[in-house]
Backbone as JSON, one array per atom type, in Angstrom:
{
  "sequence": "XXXXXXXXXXXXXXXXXXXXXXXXXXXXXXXXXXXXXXXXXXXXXXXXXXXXXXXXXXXXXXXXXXXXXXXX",
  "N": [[180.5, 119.13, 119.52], [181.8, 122.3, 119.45], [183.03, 124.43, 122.37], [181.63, 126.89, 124.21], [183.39, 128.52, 125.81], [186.26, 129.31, 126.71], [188.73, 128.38, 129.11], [191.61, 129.67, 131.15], [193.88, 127.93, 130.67], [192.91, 126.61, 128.46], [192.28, 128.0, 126.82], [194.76, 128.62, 126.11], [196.02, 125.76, 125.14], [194.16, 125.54, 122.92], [195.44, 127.92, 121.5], [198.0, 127.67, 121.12], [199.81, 128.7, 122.76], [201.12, 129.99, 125.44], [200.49, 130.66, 129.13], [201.36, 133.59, 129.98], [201.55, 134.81, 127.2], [198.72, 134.91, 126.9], [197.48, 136.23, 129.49], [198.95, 138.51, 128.78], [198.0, 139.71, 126.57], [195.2, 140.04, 127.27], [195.39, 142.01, 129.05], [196.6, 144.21, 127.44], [194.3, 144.38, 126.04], [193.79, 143.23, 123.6], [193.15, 140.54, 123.9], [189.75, 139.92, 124.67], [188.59, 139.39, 127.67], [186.36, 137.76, 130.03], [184.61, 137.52, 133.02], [183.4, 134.97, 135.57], [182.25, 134.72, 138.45], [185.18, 133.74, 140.1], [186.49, 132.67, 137.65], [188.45, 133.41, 134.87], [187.35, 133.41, 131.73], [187.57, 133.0, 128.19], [185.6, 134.05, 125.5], [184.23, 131.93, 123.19], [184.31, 132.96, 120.14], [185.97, 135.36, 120.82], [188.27, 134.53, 121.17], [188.57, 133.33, 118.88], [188.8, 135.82, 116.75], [191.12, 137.0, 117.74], [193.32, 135.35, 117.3], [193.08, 135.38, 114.73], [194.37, 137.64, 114.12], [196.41, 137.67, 114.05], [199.81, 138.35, 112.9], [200.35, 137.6, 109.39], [202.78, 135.35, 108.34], [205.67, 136.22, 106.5], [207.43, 135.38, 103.95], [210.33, 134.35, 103.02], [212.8, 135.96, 100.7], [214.62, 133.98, 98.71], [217.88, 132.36, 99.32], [220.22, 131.94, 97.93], [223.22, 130.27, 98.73], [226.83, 130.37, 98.09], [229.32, 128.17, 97.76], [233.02, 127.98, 98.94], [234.33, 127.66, 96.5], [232.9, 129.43, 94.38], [230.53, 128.43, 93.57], [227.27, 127.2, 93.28]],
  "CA": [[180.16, 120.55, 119.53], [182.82, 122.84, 120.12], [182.63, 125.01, 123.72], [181.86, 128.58, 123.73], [183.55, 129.71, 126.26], [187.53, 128.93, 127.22], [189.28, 128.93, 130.75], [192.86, 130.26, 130.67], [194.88, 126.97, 130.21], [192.06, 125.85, 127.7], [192.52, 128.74, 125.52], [196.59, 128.3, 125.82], [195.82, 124.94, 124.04], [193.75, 125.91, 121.58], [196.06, 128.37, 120.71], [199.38, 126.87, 121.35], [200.18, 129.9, 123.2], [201.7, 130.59, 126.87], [199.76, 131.49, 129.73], [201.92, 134.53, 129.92], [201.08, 135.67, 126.18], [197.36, 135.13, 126.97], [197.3, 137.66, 129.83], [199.4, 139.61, 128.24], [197.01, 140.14, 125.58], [194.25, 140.45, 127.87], [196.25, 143.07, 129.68], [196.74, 144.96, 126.75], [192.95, 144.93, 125.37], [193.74, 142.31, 122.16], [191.85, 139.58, 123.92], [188.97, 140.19, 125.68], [188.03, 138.22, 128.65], [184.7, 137.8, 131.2], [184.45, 136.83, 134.58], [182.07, 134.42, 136.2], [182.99, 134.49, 139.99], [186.67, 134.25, 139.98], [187.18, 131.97, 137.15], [188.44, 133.9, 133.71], [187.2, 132.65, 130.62], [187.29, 133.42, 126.67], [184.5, 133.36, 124.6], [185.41, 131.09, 121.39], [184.23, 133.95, 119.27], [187.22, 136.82, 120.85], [189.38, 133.86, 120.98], [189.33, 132.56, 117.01], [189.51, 136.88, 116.42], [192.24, 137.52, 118.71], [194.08, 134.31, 116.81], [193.03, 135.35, 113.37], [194.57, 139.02, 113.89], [198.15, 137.56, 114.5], [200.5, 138.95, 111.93], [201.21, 136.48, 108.44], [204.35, 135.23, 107.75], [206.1, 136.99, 105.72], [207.96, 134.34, 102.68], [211.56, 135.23, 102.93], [213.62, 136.13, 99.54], [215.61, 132.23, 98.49], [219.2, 133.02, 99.53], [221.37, 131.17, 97.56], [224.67, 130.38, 99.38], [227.77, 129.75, 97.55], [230.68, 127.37, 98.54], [233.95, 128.44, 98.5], [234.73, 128.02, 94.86], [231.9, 130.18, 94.04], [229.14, 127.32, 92.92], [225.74, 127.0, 94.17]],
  "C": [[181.25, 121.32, 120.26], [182.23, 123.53, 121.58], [182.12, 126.66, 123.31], [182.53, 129.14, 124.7], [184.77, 128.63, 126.44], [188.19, 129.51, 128.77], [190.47, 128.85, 129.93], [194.01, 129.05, 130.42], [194.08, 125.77, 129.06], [192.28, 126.45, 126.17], [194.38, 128.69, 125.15], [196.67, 127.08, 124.69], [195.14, 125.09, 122.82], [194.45, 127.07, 120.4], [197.47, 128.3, 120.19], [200.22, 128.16, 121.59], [200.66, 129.52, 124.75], [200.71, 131.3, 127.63], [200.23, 133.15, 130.06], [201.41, 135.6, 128.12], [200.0, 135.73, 126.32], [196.98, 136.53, 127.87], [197.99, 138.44, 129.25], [198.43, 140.73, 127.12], [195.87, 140.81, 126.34], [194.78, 142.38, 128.51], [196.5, 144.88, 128.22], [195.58, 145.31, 125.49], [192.66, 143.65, 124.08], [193.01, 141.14, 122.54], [190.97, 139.65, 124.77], [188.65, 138.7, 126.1], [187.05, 138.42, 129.42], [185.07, 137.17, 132.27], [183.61, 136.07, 135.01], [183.2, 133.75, 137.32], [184.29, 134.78, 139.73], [187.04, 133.6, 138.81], [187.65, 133.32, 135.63], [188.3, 133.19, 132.47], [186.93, 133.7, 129.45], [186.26, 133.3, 126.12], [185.13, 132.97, 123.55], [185.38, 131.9, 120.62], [185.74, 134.82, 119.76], [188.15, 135.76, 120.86], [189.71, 133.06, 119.4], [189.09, 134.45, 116.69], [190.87, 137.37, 116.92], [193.77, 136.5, 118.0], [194.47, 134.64, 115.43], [193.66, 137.12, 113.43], [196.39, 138.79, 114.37], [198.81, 137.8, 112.91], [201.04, 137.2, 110.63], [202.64, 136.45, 108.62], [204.77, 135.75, 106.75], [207.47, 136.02, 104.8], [209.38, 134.96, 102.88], [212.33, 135.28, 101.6], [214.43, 134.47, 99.62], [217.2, 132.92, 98.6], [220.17, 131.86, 99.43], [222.9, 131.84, 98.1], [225.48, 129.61, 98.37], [228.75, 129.32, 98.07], [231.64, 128.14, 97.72], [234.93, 128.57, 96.96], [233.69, 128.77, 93.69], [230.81, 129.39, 92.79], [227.76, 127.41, 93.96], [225.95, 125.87, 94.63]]
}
């Protein structure tokens, strides 16, 4: 059974993120966090939205390079 709630080097793994991008996020509203006493923890819910709102990849154009005698 997964957890519901994540501490801050719990949710780093689950997201394969940096404790630095986590507060950061927090800091800037994109992941909300709760308190109990001093510890900070995620709920799994704002932490699989906060994951699922990260920008796609974007496919890049195929960029054929040619060698110096102008061949693929």
């Amino acid at each position: 059974m997964d957890p519901i709630v994540h501490t801050i080097p719990e949710t780093c793994t689950r997201a394969k993120v940096g404790r630095t991008v986590v507060y950061e996020a927090i800091r800037s509203g994109a992941l909300r966090a709760v308190k109990r006493g001093r510890r900070t923890l995620i709920l799994d819910e704002d932490l699989r939205q906060w994951v699922h709102s990260f920008p796609p990849l974007e496919p890049k154009a195929l960029v054929r390079r040619l060698d110096s005698n102008g061949a693929i």
